[in-house]
PyMOL commands that place a pseudoatom at each C-alpha (Angstrom):
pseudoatom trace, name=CA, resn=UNK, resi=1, chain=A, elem=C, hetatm=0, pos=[-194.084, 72.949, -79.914]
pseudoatom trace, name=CA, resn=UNK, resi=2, chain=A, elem=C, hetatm=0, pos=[-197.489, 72.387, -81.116]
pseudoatom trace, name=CA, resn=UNK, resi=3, chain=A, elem=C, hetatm=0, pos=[-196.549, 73.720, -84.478]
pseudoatom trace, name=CA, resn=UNK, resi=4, chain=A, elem=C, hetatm=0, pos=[-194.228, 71.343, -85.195]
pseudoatom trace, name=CA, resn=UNK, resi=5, chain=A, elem=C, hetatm=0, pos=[-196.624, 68.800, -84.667]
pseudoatom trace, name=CA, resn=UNK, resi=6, chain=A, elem=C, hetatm=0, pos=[-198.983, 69.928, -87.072]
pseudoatom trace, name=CA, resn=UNK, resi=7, chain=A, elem=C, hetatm=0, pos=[-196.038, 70.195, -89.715]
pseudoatom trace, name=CA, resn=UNK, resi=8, chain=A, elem=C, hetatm=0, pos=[-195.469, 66.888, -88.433]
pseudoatom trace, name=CA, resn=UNK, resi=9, chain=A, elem=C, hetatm=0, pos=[-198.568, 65.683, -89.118]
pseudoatom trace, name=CA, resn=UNK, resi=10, chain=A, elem=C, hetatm=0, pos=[-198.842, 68.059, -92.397]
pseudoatom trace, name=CA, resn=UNK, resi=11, chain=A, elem=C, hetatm=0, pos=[-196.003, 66.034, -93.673]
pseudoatom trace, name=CA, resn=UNK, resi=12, chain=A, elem=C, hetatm=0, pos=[-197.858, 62.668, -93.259]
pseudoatom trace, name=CA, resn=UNK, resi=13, chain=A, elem=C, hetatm=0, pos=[-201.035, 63.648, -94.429]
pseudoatom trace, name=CA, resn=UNK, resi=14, chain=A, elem=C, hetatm=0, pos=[-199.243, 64.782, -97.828]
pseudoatom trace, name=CA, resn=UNK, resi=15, chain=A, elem=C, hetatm=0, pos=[-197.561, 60.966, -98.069]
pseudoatom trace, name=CA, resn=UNK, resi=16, chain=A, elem=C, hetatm=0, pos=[-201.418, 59.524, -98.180]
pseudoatom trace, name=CA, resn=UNK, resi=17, chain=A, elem=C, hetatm=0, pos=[-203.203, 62.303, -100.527]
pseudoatom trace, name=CA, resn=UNK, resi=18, chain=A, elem=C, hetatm=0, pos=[-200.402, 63.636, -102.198]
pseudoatom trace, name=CA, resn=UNK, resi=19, chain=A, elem=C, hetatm=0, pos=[-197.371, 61.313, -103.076]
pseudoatom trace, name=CA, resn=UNK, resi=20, chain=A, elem=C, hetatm=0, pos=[-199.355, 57.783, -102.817]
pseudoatom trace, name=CA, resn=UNK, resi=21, chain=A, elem=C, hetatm=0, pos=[-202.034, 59.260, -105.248]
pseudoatom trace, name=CA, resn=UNK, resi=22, chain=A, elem=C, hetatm=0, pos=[-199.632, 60.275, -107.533]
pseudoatom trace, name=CA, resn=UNK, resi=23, chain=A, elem=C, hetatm=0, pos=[-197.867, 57.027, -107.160]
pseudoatom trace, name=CA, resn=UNK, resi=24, chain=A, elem=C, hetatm=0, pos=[-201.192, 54.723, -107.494]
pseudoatom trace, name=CA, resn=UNK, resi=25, chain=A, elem=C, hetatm=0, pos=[-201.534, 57.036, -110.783]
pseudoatom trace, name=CA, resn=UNK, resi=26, chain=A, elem=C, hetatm=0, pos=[-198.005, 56.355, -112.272]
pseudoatom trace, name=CA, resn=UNK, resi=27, chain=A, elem=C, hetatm=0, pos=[-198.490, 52.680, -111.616]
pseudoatom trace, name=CA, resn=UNK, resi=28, chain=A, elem=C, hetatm=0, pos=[-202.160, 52.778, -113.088]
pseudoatom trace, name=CA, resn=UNK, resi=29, chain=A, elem=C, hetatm=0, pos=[-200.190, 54.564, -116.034]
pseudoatom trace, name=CA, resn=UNK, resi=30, chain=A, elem=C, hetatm=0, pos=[-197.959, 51.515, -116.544]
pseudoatom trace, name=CA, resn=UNK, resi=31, chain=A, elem=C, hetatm=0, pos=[-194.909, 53.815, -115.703]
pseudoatom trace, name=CA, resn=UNK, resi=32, chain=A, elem=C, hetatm=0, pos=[-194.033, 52.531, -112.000]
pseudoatom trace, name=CA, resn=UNK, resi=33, chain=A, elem=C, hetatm=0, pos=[-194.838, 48.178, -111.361]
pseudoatom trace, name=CA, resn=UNK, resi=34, chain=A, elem=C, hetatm=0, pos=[-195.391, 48.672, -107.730]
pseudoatom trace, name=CA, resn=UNK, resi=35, chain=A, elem=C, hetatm=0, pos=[-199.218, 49.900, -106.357]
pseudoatom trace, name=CA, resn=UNK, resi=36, chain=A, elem=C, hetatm=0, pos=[-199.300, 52.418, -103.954]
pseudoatom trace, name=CA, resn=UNK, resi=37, chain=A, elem=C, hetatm=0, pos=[-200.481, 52.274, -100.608]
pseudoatom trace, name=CA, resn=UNK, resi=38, chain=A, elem=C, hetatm=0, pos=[-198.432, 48.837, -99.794]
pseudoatom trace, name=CA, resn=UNK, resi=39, chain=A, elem=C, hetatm=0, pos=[-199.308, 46.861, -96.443]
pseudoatom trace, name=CA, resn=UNK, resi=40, chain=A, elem=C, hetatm=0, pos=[-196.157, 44.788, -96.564]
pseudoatom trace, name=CA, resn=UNK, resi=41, chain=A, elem=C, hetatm=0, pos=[-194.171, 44.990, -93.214]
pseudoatom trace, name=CA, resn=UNK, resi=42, chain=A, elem=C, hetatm=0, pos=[-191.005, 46.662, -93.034]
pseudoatom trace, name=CA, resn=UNK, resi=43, chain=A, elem=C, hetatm=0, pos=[-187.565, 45.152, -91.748]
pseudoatom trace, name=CA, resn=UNK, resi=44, chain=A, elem=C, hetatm=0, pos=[-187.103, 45.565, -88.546]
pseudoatom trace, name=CA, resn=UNK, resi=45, chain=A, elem=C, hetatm=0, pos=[-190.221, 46.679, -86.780]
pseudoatom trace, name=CA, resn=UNK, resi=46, chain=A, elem=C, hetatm=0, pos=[-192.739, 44.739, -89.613]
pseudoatom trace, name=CA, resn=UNK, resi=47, chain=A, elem=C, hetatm=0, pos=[-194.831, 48.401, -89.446]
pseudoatom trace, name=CA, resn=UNK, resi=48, chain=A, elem=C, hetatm=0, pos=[-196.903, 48.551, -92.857]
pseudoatom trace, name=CA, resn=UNK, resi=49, chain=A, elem=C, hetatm=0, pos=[-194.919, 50.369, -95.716]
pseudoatom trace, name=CA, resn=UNK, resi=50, chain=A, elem=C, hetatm=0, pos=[-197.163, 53.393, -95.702]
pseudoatom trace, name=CA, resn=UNK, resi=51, chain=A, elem=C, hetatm=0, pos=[-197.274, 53.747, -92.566]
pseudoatom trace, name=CA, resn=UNK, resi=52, chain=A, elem=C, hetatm=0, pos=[-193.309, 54.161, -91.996]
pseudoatom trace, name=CA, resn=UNK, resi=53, chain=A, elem=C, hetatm=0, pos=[-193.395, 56.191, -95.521]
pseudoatom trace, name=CA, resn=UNK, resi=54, chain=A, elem=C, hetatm=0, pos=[-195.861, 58.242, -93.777]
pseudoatom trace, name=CA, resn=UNK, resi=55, chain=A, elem=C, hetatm=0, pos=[-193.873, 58.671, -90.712]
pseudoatom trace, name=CA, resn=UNK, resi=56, chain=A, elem=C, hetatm=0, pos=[-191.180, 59.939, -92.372]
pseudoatom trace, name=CA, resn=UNK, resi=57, chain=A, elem=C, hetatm=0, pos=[-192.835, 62.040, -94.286]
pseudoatom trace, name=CA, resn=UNK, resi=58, chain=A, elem=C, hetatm=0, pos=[-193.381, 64.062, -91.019]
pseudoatom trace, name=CA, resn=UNK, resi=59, chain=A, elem=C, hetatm=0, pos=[-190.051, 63.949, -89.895]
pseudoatom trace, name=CA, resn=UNK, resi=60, chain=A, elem=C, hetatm=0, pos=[-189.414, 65.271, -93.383]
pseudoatom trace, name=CA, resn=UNK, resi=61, chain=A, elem=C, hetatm=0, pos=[-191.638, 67.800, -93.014]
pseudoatom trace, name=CA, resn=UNK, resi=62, chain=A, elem=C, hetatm=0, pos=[-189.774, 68.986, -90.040]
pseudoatom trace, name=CA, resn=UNK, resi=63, chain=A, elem=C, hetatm=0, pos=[-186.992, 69.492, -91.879]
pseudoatom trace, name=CA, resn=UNK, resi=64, chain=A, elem=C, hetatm=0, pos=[-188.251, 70.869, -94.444]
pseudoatom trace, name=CA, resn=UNK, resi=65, chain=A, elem=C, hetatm=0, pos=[-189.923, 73.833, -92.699]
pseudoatom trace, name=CA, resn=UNK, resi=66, chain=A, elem=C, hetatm=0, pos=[-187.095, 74.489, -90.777]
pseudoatom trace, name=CA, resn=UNK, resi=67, chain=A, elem=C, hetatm=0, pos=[-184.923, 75.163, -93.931]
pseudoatom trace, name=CA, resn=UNK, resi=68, chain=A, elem=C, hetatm=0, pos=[-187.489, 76.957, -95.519]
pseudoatom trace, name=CA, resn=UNK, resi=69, chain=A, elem=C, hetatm=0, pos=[-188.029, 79.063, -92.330]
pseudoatom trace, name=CA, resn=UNK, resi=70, chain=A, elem=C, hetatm=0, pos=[-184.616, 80.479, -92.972]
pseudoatom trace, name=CA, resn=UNK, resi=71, chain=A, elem=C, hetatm=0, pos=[-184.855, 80.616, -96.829]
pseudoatom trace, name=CA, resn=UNK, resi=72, chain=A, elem=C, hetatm=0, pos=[-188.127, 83.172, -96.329]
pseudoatom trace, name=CA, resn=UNK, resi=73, chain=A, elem=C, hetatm=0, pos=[-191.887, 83.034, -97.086]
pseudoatom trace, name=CA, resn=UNK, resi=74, chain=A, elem=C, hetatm=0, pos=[-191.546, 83.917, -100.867]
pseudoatom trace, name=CA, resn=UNK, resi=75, chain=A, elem=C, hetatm=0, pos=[-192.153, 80.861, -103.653]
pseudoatom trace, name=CA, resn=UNK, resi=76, chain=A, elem=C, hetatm=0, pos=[-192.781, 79.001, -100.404]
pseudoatom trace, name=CA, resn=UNK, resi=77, chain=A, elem=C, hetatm=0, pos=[-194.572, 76.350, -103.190]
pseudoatom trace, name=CA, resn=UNK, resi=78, chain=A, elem=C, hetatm=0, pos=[-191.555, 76.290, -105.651]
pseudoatom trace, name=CA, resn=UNK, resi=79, chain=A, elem=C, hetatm=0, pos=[-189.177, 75.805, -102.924]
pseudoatom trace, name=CA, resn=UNK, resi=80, chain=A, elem=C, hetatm=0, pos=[-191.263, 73.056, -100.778]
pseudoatom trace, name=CA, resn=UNK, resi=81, chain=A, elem=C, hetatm=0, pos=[-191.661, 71.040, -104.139]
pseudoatom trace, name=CA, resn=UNK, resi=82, chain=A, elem=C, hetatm=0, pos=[-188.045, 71.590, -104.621]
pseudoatom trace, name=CA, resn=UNK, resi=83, chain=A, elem=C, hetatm=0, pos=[-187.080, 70.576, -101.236]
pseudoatom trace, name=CA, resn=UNK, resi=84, chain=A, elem=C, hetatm=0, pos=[-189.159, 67.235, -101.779]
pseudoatom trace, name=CA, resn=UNK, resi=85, chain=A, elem=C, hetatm=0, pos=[-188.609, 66.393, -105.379]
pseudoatom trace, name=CA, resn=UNK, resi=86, chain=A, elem=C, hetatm=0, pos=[-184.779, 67.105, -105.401]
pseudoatom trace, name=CA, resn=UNK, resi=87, chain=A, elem=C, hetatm=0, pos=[-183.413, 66.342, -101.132]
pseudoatom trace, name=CA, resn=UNK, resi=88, chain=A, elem=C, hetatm=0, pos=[-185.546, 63.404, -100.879]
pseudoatom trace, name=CA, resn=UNK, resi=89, chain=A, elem=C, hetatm=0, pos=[-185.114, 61.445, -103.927]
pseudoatom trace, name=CA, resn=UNK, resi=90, chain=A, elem=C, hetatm=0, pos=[-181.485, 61.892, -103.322]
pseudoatom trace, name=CA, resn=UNK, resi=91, chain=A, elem=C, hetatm=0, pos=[-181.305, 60.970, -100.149]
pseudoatom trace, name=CA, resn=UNK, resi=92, chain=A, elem=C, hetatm=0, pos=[-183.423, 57.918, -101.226]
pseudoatom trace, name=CA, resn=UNK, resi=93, chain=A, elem=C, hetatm=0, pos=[-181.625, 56.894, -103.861]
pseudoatom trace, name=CA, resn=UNK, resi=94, chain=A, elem=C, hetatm=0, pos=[-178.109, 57.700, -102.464]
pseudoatom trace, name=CA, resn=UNK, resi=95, chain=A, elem=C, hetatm=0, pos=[-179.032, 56.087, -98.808]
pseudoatom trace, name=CA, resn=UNK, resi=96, chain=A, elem=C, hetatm=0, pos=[-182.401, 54.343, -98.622]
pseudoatom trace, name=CA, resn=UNK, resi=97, chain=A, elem=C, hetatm=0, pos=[-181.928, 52.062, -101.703]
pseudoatom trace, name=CA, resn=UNK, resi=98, chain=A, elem=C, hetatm=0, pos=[-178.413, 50.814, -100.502]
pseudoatom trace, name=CA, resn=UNK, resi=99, chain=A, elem=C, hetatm=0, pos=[-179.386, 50.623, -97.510]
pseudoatom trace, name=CA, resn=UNK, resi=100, chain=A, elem=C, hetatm=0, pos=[-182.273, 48.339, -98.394]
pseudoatom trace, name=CA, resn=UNK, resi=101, chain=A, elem=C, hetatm=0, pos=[-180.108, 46.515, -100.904]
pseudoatom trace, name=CA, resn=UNK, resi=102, chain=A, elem=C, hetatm=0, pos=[-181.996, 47.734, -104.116]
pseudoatom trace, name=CA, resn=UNK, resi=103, chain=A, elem=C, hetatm=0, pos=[-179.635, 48.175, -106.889]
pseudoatom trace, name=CA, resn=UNK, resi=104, chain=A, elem=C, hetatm=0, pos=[-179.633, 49.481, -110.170]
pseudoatom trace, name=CA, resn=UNK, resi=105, chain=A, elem=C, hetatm=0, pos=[-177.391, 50.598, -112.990]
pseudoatom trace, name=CA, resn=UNK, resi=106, chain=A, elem=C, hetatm=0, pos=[-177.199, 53.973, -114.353]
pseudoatom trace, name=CA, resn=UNK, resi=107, chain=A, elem=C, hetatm=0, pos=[-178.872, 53.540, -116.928]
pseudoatom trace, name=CA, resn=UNK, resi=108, chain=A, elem=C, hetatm=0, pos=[-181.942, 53.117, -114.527]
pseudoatom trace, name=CA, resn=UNK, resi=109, chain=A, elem=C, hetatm=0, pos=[-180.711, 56.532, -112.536]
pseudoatom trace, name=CA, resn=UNK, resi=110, chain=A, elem=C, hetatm=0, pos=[-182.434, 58.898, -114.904]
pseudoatom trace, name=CA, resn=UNK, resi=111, chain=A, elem=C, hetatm=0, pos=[-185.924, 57.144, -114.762]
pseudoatom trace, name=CA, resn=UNK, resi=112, chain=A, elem=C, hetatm=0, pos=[-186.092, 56.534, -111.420]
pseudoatom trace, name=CA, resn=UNK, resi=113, chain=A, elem=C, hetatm=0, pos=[-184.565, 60.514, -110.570]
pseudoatom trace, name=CA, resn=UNK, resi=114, chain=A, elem=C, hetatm=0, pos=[-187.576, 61.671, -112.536]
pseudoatom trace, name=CA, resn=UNK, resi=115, chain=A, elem=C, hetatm=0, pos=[-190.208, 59.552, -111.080]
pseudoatom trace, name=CA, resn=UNK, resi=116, chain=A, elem=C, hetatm=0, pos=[-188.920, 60.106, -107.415]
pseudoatom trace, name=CA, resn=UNK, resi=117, chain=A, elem=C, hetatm=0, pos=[-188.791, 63.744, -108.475]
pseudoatom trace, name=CA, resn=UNK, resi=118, chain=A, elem=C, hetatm=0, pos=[-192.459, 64.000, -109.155]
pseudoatom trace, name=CA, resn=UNK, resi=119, chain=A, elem=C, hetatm=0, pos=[-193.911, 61.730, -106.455]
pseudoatom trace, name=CA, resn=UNK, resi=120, chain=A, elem=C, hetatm=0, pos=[-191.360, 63.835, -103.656]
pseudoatom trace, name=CA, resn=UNK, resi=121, chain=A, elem=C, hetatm=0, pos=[-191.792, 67.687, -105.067]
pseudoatom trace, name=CA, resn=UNK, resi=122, chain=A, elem=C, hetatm=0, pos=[-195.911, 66.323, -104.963]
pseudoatom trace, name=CA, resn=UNK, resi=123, chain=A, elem=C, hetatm=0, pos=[-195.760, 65.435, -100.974]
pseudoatom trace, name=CA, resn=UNK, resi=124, chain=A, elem=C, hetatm=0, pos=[-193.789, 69.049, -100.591]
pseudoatom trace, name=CA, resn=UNK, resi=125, chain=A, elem=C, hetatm=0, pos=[-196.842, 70.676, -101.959]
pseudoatom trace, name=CA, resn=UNK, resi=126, chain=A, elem=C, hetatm=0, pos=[-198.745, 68.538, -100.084]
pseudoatom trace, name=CA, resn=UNK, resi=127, chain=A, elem=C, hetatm=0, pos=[-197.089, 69.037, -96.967]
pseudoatom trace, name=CA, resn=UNK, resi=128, chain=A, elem=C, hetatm=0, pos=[-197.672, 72.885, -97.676]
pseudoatom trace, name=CA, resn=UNK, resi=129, chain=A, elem=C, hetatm=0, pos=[-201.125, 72.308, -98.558]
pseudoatom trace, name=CA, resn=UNK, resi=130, chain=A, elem=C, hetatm=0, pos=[-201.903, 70.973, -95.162]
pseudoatom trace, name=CA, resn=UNK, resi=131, chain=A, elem=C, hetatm=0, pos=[-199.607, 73.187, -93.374]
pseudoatom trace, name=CA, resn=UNK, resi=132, chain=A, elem=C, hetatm=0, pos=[-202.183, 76.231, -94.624]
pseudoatom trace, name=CA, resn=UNK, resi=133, chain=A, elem=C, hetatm=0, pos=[-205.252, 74.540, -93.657]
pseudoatom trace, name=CA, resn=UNK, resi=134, chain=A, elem=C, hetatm=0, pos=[-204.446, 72.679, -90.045]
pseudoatom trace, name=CA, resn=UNK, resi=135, chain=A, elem=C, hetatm=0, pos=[-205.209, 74.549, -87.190]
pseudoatom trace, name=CA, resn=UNK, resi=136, chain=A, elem=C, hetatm=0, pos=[-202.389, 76.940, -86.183]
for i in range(1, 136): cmd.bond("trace and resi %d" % i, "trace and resi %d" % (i + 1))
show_as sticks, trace
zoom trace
């Protein structure tokens, strides 16, 4: 049990250093028009939009170790950044973004594949990262 609360907290960790760096550094870049590390509240619960990004970045984490538990130790960085940059911008692209009503054509698909790519396959390293130095 206490593992998976240090992948747990692995995964959030990674959300702050990892994919909200890399997101304050595509929007410092001009590529992305929304700053990372947002305060806004979230519908329902008004919890800060990091925070709940951060939260689910641990339950991601959880699944993500748990798949790669059963896909073996080896290229354990290729997969993790894998796992993140390809499962989670689908899943937020095919389910979050309805879900919050944010549409777009596809012409927009490619651009924001590759930018959710790089910020998710980031907090999979991350999550590793963390994984390898938090206590056991």
């Amino acid at each position: 049990m206490q593992r998976w609360i240090w992948v747990f907290v692995a995964g959030c960790l990674a959300v702050f250093c990892f994919h909200q760096v890399a997101l304050g550094l595509l929007h410092a870049a001009g590529v992305v028009p929304f700053a990372p590390f947002n305060l806004a509240p979230t519908v329902p619960l008004g919890v800060p939009s990091v925070i709940s990004s951060a939260f689910f970045g641990g339950l991601w984490a959880l699944v993500m170790i748990a798949v790669l538990d059963r896909l073996g130790a080896s290229l354990i960085w290729f997969k993790a950044a894998l796992f993140g940059g390809v499962v989670l911008t689908l899943v937020a692209l095919l389910v979050v973004f309805p879900l919050k009503g944010v549409g777009f054509d596809m012409v927009q698909l490619p651009g924001r594949f590759i930018i959710g790519f790089i910020l998710n396959a980031l907090w999979g390293i991350g999550t590793i990262v963390f994984i390898r130095v938090l206590p056991r």
